[in-house]
DOKE-817493 format. One line per 3 residues: their letters; for each residue x, y, z of C-alpha. Coordinates in steps of 0.2 Angstrom, whole numbers, plus 5000, padded with zeros to 4 digits. Example, Ala and Ser with C-alpha at 12.3 -4.5 7.8 and 13.67 -1.06 7.14 Angstrom:
REM residues 2
as	5062:4978:5039 | 5068:4995:5036
END
This chain:
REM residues 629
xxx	4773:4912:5064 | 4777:4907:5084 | 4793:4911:5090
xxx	4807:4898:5085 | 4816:4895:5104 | 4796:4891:5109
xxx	4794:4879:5098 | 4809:4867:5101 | 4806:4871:5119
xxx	4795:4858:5130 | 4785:4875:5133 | 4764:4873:5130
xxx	4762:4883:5113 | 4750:4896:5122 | 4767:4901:5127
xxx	4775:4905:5112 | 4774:4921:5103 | 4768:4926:5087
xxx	4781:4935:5078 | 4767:4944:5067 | 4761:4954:5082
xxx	4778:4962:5088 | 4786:4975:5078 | 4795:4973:5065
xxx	4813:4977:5068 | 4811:4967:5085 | 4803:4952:5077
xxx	4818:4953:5064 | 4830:4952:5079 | 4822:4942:5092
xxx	4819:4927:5079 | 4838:4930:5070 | 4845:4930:5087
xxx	4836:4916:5095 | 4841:4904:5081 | 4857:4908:5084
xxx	4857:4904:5104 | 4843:4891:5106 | 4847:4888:5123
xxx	4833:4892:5132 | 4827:4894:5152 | 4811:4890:5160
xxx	4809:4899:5176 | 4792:4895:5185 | 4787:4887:5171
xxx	4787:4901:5159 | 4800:4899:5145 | 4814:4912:5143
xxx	4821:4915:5127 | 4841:4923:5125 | 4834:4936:5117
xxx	4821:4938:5133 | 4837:4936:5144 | 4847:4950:5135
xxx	4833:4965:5144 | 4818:4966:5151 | 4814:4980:5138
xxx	4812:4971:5120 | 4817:4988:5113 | 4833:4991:5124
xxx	4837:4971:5118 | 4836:4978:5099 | 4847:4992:5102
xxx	4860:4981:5111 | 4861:4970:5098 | 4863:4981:5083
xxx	4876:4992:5092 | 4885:4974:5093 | 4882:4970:5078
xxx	4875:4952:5082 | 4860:4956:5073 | 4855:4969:5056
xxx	4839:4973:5055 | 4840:4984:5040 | 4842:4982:5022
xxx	4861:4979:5014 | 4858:4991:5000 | 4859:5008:4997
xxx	4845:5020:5002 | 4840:5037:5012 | 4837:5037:5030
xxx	4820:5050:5024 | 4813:5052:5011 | 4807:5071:5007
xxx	4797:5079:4994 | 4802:5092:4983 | 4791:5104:4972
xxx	4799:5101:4954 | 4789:5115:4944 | 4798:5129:4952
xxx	4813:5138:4948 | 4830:5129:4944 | 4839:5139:4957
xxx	4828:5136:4969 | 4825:5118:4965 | 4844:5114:4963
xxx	4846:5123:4982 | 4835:5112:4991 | 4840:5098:4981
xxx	4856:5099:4983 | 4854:5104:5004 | 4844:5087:5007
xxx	4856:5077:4997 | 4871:5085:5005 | 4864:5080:5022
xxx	4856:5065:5020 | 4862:5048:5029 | 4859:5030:5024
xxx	4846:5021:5030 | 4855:5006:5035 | 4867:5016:5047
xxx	4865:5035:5050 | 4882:5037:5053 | 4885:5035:5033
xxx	4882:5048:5023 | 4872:5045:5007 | 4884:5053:4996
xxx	4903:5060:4995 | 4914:5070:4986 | 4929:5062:4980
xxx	4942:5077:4977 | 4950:5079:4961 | 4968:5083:4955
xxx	4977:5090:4943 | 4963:5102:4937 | 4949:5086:4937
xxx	4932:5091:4946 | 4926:5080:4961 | 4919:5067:4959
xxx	4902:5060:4969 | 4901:5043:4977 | 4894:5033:4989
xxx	4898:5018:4999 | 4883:5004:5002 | 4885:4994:5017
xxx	4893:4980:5012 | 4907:4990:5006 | 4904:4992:4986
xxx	4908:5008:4979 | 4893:5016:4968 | 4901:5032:4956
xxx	4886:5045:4953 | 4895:5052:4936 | 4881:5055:4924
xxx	4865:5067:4925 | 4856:5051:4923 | 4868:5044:4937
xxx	4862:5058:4946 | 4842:5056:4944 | 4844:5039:4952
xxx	4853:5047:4966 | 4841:5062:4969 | 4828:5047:4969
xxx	4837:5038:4984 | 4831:5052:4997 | 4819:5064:4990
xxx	4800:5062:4980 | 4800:5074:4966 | 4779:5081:4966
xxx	4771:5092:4955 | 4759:5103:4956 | 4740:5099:4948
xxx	4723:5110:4951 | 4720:5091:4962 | 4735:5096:4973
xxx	4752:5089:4972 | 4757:5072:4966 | 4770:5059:4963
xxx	4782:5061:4948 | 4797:5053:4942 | 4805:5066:4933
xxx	4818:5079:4937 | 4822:5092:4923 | 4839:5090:4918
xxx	4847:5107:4918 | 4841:5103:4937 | 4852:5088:4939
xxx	4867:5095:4931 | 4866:5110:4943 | 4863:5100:4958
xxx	4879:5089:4953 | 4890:5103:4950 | 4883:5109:4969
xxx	4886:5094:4978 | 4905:5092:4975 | 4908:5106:4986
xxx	4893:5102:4997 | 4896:5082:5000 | 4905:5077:5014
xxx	4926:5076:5007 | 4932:5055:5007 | 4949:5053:5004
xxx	4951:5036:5014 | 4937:5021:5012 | 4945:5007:5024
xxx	4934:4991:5031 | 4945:4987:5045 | 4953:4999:5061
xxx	4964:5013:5050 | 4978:5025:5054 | 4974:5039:5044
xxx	4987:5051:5043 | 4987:5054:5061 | 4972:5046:5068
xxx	4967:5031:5073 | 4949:5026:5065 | 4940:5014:5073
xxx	4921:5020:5075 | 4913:5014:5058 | 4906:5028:5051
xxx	4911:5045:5042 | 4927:5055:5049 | 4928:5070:5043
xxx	4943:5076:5051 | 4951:5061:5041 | 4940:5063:5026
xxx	4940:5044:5029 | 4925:5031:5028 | 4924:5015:5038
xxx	4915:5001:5033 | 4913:4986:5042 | 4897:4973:5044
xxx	4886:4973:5059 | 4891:4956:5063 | 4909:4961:5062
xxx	4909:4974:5075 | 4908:4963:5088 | 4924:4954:5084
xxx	4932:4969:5079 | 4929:4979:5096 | 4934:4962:5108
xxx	4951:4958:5098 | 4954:4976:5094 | 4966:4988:5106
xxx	4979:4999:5102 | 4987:5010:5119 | 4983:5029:5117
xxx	5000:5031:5118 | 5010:5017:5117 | 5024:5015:5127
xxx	5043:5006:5120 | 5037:4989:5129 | 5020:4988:5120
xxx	5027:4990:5103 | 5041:4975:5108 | 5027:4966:5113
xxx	5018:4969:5098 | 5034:4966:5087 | 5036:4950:5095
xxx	5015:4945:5089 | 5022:4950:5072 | 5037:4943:5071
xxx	5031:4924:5074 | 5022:4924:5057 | 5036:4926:5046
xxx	5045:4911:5058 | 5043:4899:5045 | 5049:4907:5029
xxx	5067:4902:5025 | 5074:4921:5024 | 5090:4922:5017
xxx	5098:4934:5032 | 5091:4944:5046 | 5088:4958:5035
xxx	5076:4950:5025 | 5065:4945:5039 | 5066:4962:5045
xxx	5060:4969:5029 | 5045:4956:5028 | 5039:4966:5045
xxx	5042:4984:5038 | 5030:4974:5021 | 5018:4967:5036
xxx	5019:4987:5044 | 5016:4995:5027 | 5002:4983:5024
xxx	4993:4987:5039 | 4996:5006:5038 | 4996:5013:5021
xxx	4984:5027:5024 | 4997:5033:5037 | 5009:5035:5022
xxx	5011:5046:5009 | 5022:5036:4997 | 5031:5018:5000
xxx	5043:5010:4994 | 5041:4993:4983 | 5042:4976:4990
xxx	5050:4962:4981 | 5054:4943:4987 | 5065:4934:4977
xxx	5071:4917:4979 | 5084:4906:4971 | 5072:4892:4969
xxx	5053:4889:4966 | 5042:4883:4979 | 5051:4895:4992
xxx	5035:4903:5000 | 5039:4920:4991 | 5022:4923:4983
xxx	5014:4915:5000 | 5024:4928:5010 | 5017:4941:4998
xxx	4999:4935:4999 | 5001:4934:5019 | 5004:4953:5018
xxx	4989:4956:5008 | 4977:4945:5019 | 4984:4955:5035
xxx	4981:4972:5026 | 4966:4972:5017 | 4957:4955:5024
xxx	4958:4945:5006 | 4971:4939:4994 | 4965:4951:4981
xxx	4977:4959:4971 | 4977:4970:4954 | 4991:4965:4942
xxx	5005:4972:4933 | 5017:4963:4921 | 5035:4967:4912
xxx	5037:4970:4893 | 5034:4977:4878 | 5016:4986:4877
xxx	5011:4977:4896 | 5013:4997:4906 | 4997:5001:4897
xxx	4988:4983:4902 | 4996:4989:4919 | 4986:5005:4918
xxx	4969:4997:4914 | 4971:4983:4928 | 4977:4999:4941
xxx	4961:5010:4934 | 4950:4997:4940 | 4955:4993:4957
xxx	4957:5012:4959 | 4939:5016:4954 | 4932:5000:4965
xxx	4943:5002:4978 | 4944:4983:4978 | 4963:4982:4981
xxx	4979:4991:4987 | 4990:4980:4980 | 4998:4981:4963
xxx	5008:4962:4961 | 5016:4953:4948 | 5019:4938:4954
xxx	5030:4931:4942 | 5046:4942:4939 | 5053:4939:4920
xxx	5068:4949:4917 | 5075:4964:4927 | 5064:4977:4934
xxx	5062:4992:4923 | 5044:4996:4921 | 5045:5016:4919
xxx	5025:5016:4924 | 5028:5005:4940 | 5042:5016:4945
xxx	5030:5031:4945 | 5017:5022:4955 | 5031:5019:4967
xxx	5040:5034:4970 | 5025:5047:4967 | 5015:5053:4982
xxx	4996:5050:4982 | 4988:5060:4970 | 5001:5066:4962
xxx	4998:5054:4946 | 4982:5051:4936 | 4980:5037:4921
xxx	4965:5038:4911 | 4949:5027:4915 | 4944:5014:4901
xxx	4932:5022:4887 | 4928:5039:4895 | 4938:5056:4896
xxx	4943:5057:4915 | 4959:5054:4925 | 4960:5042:4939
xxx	4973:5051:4954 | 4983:5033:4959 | 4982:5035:4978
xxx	4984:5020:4992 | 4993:5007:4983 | 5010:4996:4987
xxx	5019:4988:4974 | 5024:4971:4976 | 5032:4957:4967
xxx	5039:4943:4967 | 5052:4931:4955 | 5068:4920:4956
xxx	5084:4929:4956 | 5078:4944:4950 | 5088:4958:4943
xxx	5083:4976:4944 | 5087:4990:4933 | 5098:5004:4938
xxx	5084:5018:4940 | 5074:5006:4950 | 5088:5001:4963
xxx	5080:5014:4975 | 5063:5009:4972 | 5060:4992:4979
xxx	5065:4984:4998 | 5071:4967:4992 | 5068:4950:5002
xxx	5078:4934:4999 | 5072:4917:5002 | 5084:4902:5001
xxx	5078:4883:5002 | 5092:4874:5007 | 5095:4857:4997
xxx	5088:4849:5014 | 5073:4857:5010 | 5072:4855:4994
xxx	5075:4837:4994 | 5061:4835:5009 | 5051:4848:5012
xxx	5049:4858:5023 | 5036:4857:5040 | 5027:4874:5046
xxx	5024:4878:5063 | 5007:4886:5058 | 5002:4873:5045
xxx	4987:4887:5037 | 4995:4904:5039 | 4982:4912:5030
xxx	4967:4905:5040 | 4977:4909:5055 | 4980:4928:5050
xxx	4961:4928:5046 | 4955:4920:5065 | 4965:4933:5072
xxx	4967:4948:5063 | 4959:4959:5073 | 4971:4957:5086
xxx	4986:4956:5072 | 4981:4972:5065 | 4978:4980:5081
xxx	4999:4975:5086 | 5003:4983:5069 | 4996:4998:5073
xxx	5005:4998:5090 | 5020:4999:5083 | 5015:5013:5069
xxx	5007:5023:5082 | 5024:5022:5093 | 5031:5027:5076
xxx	5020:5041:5071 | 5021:5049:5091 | 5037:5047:5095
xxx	5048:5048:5078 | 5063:5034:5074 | 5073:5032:5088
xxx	5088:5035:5077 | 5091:5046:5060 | 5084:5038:5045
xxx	5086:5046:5028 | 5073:5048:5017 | 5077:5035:5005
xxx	5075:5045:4989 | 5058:5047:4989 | 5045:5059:4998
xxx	5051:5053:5017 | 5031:5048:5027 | 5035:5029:5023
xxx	5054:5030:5031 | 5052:5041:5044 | 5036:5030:5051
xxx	5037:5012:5045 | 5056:5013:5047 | 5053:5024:5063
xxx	5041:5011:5072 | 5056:4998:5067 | 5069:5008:5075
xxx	5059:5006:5093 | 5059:4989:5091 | 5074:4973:5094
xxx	5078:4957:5090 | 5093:4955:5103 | 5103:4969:5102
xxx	5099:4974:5086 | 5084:4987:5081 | 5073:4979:5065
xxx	5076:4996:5057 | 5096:4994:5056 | 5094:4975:5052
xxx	5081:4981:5037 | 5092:4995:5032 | 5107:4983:5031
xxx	5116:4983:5014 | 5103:4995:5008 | 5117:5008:5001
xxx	5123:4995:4989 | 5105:4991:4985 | 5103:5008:4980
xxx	5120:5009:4972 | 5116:4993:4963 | 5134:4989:4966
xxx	5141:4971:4959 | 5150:4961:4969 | 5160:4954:4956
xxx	5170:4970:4950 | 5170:4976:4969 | 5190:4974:4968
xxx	5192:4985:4954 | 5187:5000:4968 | 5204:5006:4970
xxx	5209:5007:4952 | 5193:5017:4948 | 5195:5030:4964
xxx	5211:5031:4956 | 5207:5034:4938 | 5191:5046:4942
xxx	5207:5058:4951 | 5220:5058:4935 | 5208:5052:4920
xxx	5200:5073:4919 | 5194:5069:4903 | 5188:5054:4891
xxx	5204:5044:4884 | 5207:5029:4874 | 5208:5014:4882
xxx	5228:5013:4880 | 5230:5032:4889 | 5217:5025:4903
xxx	5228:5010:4907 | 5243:5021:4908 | 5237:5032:4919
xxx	5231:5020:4931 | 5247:5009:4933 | 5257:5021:4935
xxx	5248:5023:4954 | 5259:5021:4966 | 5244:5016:4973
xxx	5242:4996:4979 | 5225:4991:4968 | 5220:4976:4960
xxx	5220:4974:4940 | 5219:4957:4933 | 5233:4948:4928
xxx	5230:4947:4909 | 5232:4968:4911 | 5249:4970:4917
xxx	5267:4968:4910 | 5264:4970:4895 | 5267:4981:4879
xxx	5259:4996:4872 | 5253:4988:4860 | 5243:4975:4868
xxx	5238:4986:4883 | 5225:4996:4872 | 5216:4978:4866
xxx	5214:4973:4883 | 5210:4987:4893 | 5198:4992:4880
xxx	5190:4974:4881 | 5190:4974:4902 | 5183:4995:4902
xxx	5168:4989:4890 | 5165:4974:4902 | 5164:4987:4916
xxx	5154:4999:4909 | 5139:5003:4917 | 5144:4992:4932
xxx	5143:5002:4948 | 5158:4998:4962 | 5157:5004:4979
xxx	5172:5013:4989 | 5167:5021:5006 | 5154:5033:5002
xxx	5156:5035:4985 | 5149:5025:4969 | 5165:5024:4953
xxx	5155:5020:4935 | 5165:5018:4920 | 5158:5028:4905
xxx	5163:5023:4888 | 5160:5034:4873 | 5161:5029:4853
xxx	5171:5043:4844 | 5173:5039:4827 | 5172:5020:4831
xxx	5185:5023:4843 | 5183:5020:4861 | 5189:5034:4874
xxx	5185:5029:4893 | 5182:5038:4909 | 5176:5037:4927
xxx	5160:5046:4935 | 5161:5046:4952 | 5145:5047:4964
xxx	5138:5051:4983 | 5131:5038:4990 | 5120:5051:5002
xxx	5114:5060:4985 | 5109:5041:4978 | 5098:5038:4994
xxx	5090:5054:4990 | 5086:5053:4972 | 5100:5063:4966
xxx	5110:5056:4951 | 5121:5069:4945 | 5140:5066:4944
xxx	5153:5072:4958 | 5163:5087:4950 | 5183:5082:4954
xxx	5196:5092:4957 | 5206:5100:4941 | 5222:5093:4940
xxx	5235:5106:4942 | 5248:5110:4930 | 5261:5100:4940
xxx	5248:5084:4943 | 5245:5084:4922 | 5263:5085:4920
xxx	5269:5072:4933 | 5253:5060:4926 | 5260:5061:4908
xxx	5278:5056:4914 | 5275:5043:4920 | 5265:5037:4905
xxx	5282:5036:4893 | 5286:5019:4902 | 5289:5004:4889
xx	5280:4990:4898 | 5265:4992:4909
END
């Protein structure tokens, strides 16, 4: 077999080389490399290969072009850097120990800096669990003794002894493997975090692949990727407010083409693009949603532009609303947890409001703080590293989810939706795709800025553990768009959000301040009305309501109250909900009255008013006694 660049050359075959006599590993490289560049040189009429003008030294060539990644020599599967043999007739203990101590240590072949094995840490009382990642990325779980023999098989030779000597065997006993498993939880290198692309993790940027263990994180990423990777990748140190503008401005020309509704919706696409790129760095995040009045919007696109820029793929595991679909949820989660396959956790197709009780627990619980149950066996999976996102068409969401999801509204206008609409960047996926290394690289500028410098401003934590505010929203706050910081734009109308305030009973606000100060207790409607237009306060109430008699005023206030119920109505700082209670198939009315601060932070418990003093009761119930109202 001669070398391939000799042959197409004009070269005399005495020249070209036969690729049986060189080692093997060079042979591998200087034939894959060759075909690749078959641009060759003749100098004194000797032919020079571009693997021949990479060194002078074949071997110093090789190691060149693995670091790069251009080349692989070595297999893509899973297997020990060295093999040792291990007497199996002794002893369990001390079988198990030298076992367990080779494992423990051991590296893959295919890249020394990958341990062969990890210990995935439980929660909530479940053991470990052992894993290991092979090259290209899939995930292998060592969970049975009989999991664990083709493991111990992967680095060490188990021998026996015979009056011949020592010899081959297959076998392991199996109170042997079941102690060595129970050993290498706590022995095996901890991994938390398995990433393929430049991670922030916590604290620290990972880019080196390899094991971190100050991380407990993993990165995998091809040979021939690295290359790309490490010209398109670079993040400052420390980077300064200029470099994360700059950055911002990179980011920002992606979403130029979606038709957001206001500036806050764009602004929350980034803090989606930010999260994406960074959820290792988080703790917790909130849920993204984009809705649109119209289909064809770009909403699930926008979505799936997120994902690409994240994780490098469109993938996705998916959730759905309705009756019995939380535990189909839980399956589909299981899965991409176990195969690491995905961060994201997408309906794309919203049908009725957002009320999923599982979903909101994904959402607002920090990692590892909850476990579902793995298909057909008796262990928990801890739901860690994932972002909720949906998307739908004028989608309503429920009360207890108000706080849960950052909402982005698209709007075709009927220009648009009569003729289309043209795109600056006609294939925005392939586009995030070409240059991701050096999208990714802007997002982590701007997180990093975050993460070292805090929010340039006071951000609240949202009402959930506070990582994902304080550092997604904090990198937004060092960031503009005129004079404007992205944060505040994003933040905009977010206390309503989380109020789940309706605009169209907003004017009731000053009746129901009102009512929540005299009303000290739950009253038919007929004694609510009463008290409340008797204010000598200027406040709106519908035409239909007033001048009229007593008897009338209980039908329709009760009618209007029951329409209101439940409906939240905004005044300053404070959230006014009108309660209605059935007594006796009578209806007695009252006001609850809310901080918007306590809202933001996951508190839901009523204000306590002021009593009325004797006086106030007394003045309130004399005015009352009027005729017409």
């Amino acid at each position: 077999m001669l070398d391939w660049a000799s042959e197409s050359s004009t070269a005399p075959t005495s020249q070209a080389i036969d690729l049986r006599t060189l080692p093997r590993d060079i042979a591998i490289a200087r034939d894959s490399y060759n075909r690749e560049n078959p641009k060759v040189e003749v100098q004194e009429g000797k032919v020079w290969t571009a693997f021949d003008l990479l060194d002078d030294s074949p071997e110093a060539a090789l190691a060149g072009l693995e670091k790069s990644g251009a080349v692989v020599t070595s297999a893509p599967f899973i297997w020990g850097a060295k093999h040792e043999n291990v007497m199996v007739d002794e002893t369990i203990e001390k079988m198990a120990t030298r076992i367990a101590t080779i494992i423990a240590s051991a590296t893959q072949q295919s890249d020394s800096d990958l341990p062969l094995v990890f210990s995935e840490p439980g929660t909530g009382g479940n053991p470990a669990r052992l894993l290991s990642v092979t090259p290209s990325g899939e995930i292998i779980r060592w969970d049975s003794r009989d999991d664990m023999l083709v493991l111990l098989l992967l680095a060490i030779q188990p021998m026996l002894s015979t009056k011949d000597g020592a010899r081959p065997t297959s076998n392991i006993p199996s109170g042997v493997l079941g102690t060595v498993m129970m050993r290498l939880r706590a022995m095996c290198p901890p991994v938390e975090h398995i990433v393929h692309e430049p991670s922030i993790v916590n604290d620290r940027l990972i880019t080196k692949p390899g094991y971190d263990r100050a991380a407990r994180a993993v990165l995998i990423m091809g040979h021939r990727d690295r290359w790309r990777w490490q010209e398109g990748y670079s993040v400052p140190d420390e980077p300064t407010e200029e470099d994360a503008q700059a950055a911002f401005e990179m980011l920002d020309a992606l979403c130029e083409d979606f038709p957001w509704a206001a500036p806050r919706d764009r602004a929350r696409m980034m803090a989606a693009m930010l999260t994406s790129c960074a959820r290792s760095a988080v703790t917790a995040t909130i849920g993204f949603l984009w809705d649109a009045n119209e289909i064809g919007t770009g909403k699930s696109f926008a979505a799936q532009a997120c994902r690409v820029l994240g994780q490098g793929s469109k993938a996705a595991t998916e959730w759905n609303l309705g009756r019995g679909e939380d535990t189909e949820s839980k399956k589909s989660l299981a899965s991409a947890l176990l195969t690491r396959s995905t961060r994201f956790f997408h309906n794309d197709e919203v049908r009725g409001p957002l009320n999923s009780p599982f979903v909101g627990k994904v959402i607002t619980a920090e990692d590892g703080a909850e476990s579902i149950r793995e298909l057909g066996v008796n262990r928990l999976v801890p739901v860690s590293g994932i972002i909720t996102t949906a998307c739908g068409n004028n989608v309503t969401i429920a009360d207890d989810h108000a706080r849960r999801w950052f909402s982005m509204r698209l709007e075709k206008s009927l220009l648009e939706m009569a003729t289309g609409r043209r795109y600056s960047v006609p294939d925005l996926t392939r586009h995030i795709m070409e240059n991701r290394p050096t999208l990714l690289a802007a997002a982590h500028t701007m997180v990093l800025r975050g993460i070292q410098q805090g929010p340039a401003f006071e951000i609240l934590p949202m009402g959930f553990p506070p990582s994902w505010s304080q550092r997604i929203l904090g990198a937004l706050s060092w960031v503009k768009k005129g004079d404007t910081s992205i944060a505040t734009q994003a933040l905009e109308g977010w206390n309503k959000d989380v109020a789940g305030a309706d605009p169209l009973v907003e004017a009731w606000g000053p009746a129901l301040e009102y009512a929540w100060k005299v009303v000290d207790r739950p009253m038919p409607a007929a004694d609510f009305a009463k008290a409340v237009l008797t204010s000598d306060v200027d406040m709106f109430v519908p035409d239909d309501l007033t001048g009229i008699g007593p008897r009338q005023l209980g039908a329709r206030w009760s009618q209007a109250l029951k329409r209101l119920r439940r409906r939240k109505v905004i005044v300053g700082e404070r959230v006014f909900v009108v309660d209605a209670v059935d007594k006796g198939g009578r209806w007695q009315f009252k006001v609850d009255a809310y901080s918007m601060r306590d809202l933001q932070m996951g508190v839901q418990e009523p204000l306590v008013r002021e009593p009325l003093t004797a006086q106030e009761q007394k003045a309130r119930d004399a005015r009352m006694k009027k005729e017409v109202y």
